[in-house]
C-alpha positions as CSV (number, residue, x, y, z in Angstrom):
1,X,0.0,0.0,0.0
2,X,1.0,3.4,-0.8
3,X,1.1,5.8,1.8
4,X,0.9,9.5,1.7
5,X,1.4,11.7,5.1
6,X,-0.8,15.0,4.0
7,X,0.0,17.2,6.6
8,X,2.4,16.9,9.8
9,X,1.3,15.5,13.2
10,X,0.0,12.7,14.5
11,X,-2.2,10.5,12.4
12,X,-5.2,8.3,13.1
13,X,-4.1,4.7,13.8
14,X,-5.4,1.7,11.3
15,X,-4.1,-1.6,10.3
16,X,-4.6,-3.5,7.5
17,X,-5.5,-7.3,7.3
18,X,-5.9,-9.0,4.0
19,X,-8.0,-6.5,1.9
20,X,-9.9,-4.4,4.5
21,X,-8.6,-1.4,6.7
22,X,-9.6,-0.5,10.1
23,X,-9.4,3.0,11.4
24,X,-8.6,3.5,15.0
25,X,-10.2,0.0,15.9
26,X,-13.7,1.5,15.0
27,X,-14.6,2.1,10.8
28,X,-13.5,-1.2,8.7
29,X,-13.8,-1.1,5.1
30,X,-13.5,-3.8,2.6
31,X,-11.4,-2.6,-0.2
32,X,-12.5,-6.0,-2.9
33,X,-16.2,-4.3,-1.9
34,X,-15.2,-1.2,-3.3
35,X,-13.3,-1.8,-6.1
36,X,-14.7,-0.7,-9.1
37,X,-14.3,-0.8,-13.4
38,X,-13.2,2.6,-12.4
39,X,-10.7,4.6,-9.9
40,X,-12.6,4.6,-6.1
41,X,-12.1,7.6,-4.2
42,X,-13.3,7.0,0.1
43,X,-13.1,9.8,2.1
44,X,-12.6,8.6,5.9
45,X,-13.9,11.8,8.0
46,X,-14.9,12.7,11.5
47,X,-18.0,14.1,12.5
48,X,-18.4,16.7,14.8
49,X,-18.9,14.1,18.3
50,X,-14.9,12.8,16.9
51,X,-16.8,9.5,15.3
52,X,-16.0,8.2,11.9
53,X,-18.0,8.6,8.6
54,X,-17.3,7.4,5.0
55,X,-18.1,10.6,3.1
56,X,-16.8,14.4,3.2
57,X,-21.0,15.3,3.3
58,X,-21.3,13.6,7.2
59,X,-18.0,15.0,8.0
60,X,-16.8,17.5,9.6
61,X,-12.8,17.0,9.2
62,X,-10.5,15.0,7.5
63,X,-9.2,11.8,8.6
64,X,-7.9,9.4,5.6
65,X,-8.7,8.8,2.2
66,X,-8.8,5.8,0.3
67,X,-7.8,5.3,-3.4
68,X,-8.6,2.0,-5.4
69,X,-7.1,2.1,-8.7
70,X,-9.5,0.3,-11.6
71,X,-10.0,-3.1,-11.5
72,X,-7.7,-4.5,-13.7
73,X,-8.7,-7.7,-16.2
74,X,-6.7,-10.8,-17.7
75,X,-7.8,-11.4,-21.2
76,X,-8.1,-14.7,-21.8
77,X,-6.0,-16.3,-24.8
78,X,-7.0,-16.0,-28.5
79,X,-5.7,-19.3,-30.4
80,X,-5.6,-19.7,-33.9
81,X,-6.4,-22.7,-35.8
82,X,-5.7,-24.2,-39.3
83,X,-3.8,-21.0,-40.1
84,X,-1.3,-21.5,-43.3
85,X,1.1,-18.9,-43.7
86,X,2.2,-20.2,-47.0
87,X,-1.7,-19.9,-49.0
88,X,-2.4,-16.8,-47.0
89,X,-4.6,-18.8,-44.8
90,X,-4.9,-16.5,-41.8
91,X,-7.0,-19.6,-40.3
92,X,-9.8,-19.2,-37.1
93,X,-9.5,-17.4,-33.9
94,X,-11.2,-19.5,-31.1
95,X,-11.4,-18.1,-27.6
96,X,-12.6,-15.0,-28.2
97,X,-15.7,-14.8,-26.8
98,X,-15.0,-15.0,-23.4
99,X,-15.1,-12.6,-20.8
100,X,-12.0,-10.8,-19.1
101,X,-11.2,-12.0,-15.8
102,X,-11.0,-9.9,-13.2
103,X,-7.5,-9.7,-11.5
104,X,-7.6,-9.9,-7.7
105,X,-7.1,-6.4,-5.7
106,X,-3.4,-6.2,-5.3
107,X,-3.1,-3.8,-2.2
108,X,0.4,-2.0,-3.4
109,X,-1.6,-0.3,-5.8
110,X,-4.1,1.3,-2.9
111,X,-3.2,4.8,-1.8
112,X,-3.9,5.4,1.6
113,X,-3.6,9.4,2.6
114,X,-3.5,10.3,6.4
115,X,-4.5,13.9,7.7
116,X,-3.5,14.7,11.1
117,X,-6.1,14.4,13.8
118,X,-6.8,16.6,16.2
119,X,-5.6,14.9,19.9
120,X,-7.9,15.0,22.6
């Protein structure tokens, strides 16, 4: 995971297991969830009590945020058949038609930005 320190002081503490993060033993969020055909942008705030929220609307400052790059695909193999270089036979593709496959979330490509909190 890529980390990015946004501002100095002290920073909310989370750990990461497998594909979810946990913010200061409280807000867990399952990354594979998440991910998306397209970039995934999570804003981790806190609301005006100090509790967590997903979303900078229900916030009041900044904690984290979370970005998931698109979810990338394996293709799967085109094979030609009966092709004859020689007669100009470019022969058949077969395999084709079926669908990507999505690659599992690989976590060093998450960016994980920290904000510093306010202590209390």
């Amino acid at each position: 995971m890529i980390i990015v320190h946004k501002n100095e002081g002290p920073k909310i503490p989370y750990s990461v297991r497998n594909k979810k993060i946990t913010f200061d033993d409280d807000l867990t969020i399952n990354l594979v969830k998440r991910e998306r055909d397209d970039p995934v942008h999570i804003d981790v705030c806190a609301d005006r009590d100090g509790e967590l929220v997903i979303g900078a609307a229900a916030g009041r400052r900044y904690v984290a945020e979370i970005d998931i790059p698109a979810r990338q695909y394996e293709q799967p193999e085109t094979v030609v058949i009966g092709a004859d270089v020689e007669l100009g036979d470019p022969g058949e593709e077969e395999g084709g038609g079926e669908a990507p496959v999505p690659v599992p979330l690989d976590m060093d490509t998450v960016t994980l930005s920290l904000w510093a909190i306010e202590e209390e």
